[in-house]
C-alpha positions as CSV (number, residue, x, y, z in Angstrom):
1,X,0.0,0.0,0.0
2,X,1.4,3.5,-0.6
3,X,1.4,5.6,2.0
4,X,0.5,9.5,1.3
5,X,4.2,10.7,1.3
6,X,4.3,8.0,-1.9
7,X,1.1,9.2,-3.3
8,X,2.4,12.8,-3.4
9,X,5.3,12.1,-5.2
10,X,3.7,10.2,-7.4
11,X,0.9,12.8,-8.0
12,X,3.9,15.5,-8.4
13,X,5.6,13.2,-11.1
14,X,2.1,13.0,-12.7
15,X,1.6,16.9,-12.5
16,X,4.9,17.6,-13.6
17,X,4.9,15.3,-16.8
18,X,1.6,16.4,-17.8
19,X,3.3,20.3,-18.0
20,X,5.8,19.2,-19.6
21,X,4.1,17.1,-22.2
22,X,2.1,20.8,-22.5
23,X,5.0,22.9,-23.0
24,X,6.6,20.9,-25.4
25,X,3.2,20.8,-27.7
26,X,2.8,24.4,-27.4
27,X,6.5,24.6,-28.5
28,X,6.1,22.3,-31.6
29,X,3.1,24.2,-32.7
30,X,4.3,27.4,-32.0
31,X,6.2,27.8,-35.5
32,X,3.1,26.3,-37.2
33,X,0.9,29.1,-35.7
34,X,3.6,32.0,-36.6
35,X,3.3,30.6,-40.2
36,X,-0.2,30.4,-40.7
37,X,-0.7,33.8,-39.0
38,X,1.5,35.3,-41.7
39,X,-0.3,34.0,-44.4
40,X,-3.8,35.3,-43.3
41,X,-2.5,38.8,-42.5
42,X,-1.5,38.0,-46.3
43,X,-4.3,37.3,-47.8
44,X,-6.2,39.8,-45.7
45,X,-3.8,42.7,-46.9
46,X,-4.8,41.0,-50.3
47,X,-8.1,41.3,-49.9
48,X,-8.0,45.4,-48.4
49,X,-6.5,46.1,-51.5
């Protein structure tokens, strides 16, 4: 049985790797984002004119 000092870790380790798992997908899509931002503003400048 774990006892709650265990359970904290392992509810810590759970935490933490969840974060992680966040900040790397953020990190992967930000370039993705950046690139698809820059087209719209494109072709809504193309649009305006």
């Amino acid at each position: 049985m774990l006892t709650i000092p265990d359970l904290t870790l392992l509810f810590m380790g759970v935490v933490l790797s969840l974060a992680v798992a966040l900040i790397w997908m953020l990190h992967d899509l930000e370039p993705k984002l950046a690139r698809l931002r820059s087209r719209s503003d494109r072709v809504s400048r193309d649009r305006a004119e």
